[in-house]
mmJSON file of the N, C-alpha and C atoms, coordinates in Angstrom:
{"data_MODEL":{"atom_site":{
"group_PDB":["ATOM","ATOM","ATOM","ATOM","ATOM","ATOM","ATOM","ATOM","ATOM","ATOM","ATOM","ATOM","ATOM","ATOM","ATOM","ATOM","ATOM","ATOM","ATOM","ATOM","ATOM","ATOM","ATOM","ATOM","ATOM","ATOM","ATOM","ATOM","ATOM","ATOM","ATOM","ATOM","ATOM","ATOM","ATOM","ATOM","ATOM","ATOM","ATOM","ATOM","ATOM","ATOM","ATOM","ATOM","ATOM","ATOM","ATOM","ATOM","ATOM","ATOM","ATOM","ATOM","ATOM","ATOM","ATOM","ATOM","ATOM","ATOM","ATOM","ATOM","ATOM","ATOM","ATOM","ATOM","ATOM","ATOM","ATOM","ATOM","ATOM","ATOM","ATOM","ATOM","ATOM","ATOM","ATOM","ATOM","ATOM","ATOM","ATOM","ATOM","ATOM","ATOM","ATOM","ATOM","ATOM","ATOM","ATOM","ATOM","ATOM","ATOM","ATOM","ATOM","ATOM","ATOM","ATOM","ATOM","ATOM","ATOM","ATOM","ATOM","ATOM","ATOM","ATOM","ATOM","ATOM","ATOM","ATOM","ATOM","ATOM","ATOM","ATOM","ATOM","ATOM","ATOM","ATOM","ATOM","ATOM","ATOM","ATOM","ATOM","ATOM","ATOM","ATOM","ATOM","ATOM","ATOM","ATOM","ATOM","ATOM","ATOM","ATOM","ATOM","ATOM","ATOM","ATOM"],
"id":[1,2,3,4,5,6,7,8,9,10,11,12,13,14,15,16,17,18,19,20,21,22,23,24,25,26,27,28,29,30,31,32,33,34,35,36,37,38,39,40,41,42,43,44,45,46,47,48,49,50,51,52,53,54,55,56,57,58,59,60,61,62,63,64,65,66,67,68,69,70,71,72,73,74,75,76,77,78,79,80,81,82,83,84,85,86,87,88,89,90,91,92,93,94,95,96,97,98,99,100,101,102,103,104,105,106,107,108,109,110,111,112,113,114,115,116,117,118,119,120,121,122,123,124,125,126,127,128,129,130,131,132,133,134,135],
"type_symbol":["N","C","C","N","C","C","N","C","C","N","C","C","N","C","C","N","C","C","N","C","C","N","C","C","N","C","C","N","C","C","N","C","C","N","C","C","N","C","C","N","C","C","N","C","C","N","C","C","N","C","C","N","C","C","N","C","C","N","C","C","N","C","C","N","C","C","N","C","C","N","C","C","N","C","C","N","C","C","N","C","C","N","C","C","N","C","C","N","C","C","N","C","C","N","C","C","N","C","C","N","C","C","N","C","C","N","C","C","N","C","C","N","C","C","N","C","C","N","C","C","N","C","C","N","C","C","N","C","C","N","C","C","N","C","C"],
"label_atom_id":["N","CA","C","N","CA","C","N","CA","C","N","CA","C","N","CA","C","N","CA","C","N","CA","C","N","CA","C","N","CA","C","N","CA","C","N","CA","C","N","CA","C","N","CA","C","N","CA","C","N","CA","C","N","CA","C","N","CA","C","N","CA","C","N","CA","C","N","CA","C","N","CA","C","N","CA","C","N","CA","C","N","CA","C","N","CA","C","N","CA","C","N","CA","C","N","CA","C","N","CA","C","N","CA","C","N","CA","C","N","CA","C","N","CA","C","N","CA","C","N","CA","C","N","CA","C","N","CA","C","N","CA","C","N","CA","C","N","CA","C","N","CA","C","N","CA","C","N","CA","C","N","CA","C","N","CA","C"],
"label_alt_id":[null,null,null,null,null,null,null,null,null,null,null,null,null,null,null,null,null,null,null,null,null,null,null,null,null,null,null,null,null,null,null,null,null,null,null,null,null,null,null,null,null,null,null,null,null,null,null,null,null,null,null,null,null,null,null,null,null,null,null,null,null,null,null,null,null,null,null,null,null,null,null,null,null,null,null,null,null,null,null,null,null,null,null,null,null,null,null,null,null,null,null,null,null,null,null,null,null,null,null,null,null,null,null,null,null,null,null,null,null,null,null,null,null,null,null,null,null,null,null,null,null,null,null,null,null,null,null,null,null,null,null,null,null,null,null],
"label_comp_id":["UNK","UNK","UNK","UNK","UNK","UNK","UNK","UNK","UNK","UNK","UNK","UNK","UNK","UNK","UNK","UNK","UNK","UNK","UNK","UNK","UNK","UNK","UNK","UNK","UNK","UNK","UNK","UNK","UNK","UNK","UNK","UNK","UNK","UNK","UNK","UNK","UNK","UNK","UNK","UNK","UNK","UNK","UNK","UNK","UNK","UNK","UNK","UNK","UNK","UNK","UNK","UNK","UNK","UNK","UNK","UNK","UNK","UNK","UNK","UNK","UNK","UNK","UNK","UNK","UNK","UNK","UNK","UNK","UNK","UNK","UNK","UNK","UNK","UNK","UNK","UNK","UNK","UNK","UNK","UNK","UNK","UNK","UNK","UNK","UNK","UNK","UNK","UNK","UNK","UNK","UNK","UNK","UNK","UNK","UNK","UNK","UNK","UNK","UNK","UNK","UNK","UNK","UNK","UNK","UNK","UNK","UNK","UNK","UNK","UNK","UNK","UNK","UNK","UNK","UNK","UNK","UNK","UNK","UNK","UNK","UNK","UNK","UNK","UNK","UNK","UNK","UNK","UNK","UNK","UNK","UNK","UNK","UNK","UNK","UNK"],
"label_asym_id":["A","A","A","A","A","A","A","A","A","A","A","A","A","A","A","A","A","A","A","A","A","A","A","A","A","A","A","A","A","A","A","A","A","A","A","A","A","A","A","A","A","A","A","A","A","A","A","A","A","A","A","A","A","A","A","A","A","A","A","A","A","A","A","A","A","A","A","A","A","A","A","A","A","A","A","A","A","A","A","A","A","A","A","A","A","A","A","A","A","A","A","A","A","A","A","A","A","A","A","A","A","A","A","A","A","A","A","A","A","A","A","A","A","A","A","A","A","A","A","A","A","A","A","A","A","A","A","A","A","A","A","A","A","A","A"],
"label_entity_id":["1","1","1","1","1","1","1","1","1","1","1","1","1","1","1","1","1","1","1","1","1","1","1","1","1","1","1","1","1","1","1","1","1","1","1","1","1","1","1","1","1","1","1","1","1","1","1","1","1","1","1","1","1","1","1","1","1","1","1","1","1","1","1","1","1","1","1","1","1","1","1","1","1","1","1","1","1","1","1","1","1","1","1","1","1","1","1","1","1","1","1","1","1","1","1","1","1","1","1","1","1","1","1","1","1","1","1","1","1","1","1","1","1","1","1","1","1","1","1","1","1","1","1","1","1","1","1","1","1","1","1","1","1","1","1"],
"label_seq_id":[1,1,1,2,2,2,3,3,3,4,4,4,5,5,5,6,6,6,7,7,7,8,8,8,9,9,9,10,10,10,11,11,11,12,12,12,13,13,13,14,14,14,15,15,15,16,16,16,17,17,17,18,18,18,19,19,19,20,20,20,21,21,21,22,22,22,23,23,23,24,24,24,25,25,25,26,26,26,27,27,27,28,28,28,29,29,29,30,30,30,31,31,31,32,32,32,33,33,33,34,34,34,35,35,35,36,36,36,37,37,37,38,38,38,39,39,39,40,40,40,41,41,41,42,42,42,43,43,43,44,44,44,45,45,45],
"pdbx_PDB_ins_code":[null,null,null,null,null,null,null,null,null,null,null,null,null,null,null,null,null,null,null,null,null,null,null,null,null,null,null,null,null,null,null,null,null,null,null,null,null,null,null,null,null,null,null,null,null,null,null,null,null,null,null,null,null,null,null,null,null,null,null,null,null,null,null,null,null,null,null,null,null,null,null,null,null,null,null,null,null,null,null,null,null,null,null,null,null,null,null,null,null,null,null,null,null,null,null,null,null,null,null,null,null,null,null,null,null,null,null,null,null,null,null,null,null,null,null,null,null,null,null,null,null,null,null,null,null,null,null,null,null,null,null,null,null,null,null],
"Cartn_x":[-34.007,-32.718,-32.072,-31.297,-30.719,-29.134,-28.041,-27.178,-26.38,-25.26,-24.482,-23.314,-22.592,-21.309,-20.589,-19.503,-18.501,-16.827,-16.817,-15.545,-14.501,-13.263,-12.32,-10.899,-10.323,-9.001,-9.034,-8.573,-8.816,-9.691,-10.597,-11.103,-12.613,-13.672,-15.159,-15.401,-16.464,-17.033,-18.793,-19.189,-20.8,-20.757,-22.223,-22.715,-24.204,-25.207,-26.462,-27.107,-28.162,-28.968,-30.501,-31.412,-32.614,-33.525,-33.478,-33.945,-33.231,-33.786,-33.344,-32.59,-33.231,-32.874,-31.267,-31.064,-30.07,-29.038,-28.882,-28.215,-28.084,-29.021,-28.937,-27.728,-27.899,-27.082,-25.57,-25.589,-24.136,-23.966,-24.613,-23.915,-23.54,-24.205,-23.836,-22.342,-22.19,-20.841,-19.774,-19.711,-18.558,-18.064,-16.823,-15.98,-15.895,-15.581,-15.656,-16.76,-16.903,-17.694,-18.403,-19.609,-20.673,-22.063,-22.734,-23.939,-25.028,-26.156,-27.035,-28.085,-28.582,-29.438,-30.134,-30.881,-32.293,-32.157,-32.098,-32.481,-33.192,-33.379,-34.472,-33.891,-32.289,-31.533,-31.04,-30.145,-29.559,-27.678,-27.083,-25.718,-25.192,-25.43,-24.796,-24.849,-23.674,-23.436,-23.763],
"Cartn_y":[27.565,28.182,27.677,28.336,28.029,28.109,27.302,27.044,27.367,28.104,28.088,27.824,26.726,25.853,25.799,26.581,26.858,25.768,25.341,24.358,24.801,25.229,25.88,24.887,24.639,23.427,22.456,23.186,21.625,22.154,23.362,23.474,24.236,23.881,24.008,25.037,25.623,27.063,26.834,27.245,26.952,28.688,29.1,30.263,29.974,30.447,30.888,31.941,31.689,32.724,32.476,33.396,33.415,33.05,33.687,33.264,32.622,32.219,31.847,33.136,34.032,34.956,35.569,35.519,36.091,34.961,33.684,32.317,32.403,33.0,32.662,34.525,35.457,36.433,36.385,35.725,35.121,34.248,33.175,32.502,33.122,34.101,34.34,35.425,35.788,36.72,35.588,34.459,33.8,33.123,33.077,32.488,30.858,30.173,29.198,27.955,26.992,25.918,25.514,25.885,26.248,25.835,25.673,25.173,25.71,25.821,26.12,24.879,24.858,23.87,24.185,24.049,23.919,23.273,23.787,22.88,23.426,22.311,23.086,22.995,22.603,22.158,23.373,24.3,25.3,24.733,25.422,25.268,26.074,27.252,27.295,26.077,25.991,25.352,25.905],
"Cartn_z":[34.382,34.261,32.973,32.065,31.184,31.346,30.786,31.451,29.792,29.904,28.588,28.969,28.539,28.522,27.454,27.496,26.582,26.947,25.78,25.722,24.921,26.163,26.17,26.121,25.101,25.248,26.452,27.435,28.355,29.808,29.371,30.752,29.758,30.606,30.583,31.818,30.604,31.544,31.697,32.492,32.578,33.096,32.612,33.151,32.873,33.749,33.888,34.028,33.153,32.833,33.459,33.438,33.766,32.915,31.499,30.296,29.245,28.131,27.151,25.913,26.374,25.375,25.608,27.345,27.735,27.591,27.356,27.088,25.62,24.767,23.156,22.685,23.421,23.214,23.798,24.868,25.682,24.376,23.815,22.833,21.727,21.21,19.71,20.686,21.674,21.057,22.022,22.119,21.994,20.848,20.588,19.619,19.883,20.803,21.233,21.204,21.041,20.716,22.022,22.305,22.908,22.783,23.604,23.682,24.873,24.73,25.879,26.004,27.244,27.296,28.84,29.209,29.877,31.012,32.463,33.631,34.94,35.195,36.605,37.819,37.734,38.991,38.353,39.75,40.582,40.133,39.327,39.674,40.953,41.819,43.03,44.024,45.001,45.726,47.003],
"occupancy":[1.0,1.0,1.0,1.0,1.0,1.0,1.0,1.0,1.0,1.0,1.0,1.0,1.0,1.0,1.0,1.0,1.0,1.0,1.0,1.0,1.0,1.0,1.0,1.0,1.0,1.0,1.0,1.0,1.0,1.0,1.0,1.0,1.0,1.0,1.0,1.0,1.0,1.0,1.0,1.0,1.0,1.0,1.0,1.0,1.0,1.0,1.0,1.0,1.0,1.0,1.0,1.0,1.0,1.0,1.0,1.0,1.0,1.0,1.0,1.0,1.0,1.0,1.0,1.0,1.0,1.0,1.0,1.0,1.0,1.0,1.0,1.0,1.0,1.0,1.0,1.0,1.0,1.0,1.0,1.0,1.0,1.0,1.0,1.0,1.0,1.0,1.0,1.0,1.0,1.0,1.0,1.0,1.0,1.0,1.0,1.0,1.0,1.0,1.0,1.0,1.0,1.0,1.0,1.0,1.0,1.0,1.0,1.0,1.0,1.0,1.0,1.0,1.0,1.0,1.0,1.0,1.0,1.0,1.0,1.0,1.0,1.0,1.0,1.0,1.0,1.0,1.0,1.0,1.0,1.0,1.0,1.0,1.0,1.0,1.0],
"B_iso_or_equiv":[0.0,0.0,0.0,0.0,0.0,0.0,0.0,0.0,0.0,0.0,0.0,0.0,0.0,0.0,0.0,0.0,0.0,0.0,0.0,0.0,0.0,0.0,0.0,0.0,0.0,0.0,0.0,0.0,0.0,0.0,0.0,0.0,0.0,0.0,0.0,0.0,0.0,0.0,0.0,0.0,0.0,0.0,0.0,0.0,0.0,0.0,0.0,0.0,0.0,0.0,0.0,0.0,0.0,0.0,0.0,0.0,0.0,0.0,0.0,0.0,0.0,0.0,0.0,0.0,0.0,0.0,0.0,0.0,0.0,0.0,0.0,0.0,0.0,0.0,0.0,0.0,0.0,0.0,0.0,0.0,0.0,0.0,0.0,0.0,0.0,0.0,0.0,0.0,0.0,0.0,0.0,0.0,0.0,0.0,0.0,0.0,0.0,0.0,0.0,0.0,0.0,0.0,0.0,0.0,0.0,0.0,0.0,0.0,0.0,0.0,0.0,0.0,0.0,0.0,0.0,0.0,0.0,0.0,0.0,0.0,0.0,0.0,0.0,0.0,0.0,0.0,0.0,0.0,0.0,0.0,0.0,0.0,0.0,0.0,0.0],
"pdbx_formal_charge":[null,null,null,null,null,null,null,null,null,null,null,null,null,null,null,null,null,null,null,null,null,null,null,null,null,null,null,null,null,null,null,null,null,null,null,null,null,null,null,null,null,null,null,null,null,null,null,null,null,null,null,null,null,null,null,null,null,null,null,null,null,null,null,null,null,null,null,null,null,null,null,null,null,null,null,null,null,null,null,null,null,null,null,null,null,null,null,null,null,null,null,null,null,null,null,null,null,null,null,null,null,null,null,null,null,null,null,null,null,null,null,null,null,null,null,null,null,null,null,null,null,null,null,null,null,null,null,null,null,null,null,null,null,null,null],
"auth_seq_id":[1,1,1,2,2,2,3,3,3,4,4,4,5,5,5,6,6,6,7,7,7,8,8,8,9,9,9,10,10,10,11,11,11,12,12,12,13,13,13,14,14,14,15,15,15,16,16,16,17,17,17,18,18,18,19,19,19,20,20,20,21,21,21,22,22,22,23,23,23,24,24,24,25,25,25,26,26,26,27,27,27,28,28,28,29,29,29,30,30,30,31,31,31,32,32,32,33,33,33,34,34,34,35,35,35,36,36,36,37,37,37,38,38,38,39,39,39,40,40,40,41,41,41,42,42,42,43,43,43,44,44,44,45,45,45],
"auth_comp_id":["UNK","UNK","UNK","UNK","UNK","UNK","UNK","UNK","UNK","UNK","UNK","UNK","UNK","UNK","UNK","UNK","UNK","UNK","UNK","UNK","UNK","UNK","UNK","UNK","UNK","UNK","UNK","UNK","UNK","UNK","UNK","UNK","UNK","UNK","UNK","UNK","UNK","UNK","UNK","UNK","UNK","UNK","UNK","UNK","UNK","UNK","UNK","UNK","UNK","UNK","UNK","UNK","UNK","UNK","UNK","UNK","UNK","UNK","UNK","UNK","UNK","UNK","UNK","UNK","UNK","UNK","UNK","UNK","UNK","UNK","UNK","UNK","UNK","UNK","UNK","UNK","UNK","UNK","UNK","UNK","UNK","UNK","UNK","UNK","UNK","UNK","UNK","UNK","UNK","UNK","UNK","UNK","UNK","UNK","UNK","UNK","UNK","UNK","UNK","UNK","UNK","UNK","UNK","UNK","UNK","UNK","UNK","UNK","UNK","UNK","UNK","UNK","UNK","UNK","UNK","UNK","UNK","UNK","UNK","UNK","UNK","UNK","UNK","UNK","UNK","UNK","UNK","UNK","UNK","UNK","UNK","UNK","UNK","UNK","UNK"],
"auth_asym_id":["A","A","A","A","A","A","A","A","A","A","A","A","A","A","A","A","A","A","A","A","A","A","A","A","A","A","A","A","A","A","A","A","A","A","A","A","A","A","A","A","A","A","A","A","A","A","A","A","A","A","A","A","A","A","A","A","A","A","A","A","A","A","A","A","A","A","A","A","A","A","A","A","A","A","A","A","A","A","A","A","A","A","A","A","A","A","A","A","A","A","A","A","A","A","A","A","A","A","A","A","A","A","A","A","A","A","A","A","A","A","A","A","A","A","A","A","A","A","A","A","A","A","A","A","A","A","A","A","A","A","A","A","A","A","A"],
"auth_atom_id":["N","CA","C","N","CA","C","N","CA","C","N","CA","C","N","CA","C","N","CA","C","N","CA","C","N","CA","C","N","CA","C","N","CA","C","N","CA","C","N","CA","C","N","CA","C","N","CA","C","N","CA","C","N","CA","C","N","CA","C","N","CA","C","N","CA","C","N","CA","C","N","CA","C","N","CA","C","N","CA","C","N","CA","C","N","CA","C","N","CA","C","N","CA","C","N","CA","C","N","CA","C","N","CA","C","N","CA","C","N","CA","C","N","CA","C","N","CA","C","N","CA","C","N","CA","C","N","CA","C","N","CA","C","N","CA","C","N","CA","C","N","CA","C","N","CA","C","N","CA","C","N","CA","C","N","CA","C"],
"pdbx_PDB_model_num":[1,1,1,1,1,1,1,1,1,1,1,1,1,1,1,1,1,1,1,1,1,1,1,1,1,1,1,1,1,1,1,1,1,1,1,1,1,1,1,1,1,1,1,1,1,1,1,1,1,1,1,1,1,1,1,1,1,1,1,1,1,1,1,1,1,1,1,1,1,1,1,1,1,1,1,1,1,1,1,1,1,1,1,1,1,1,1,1,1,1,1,1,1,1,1,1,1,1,1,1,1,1,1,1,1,1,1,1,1,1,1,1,1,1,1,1,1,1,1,1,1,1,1,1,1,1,1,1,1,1,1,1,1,1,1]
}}}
């Protein structure tokens, strides 16, 4: 799972993706200072 985390003034956003490709296109159309990165743990609760 790839995880893209965008840092928003005083609050953080996480969203997931299936691939990398769909995490690297979520990144290029935010404005915001952002990052993707790689995990094999599940963010639902």
């Amino acid at each position: 799972m790839w995880v893209l985390t965008i840092f928003e003034n005083d609050n953080v956003r996480m969203f997931q993706f299936e691939t990398k490709e769909e995490a690297e296109k979520a990144l290029e159309a935010t404005t915001q200072p952002a990052i993707i990165s790689y995990t094999t743990l599940s963010l639902a609760a």
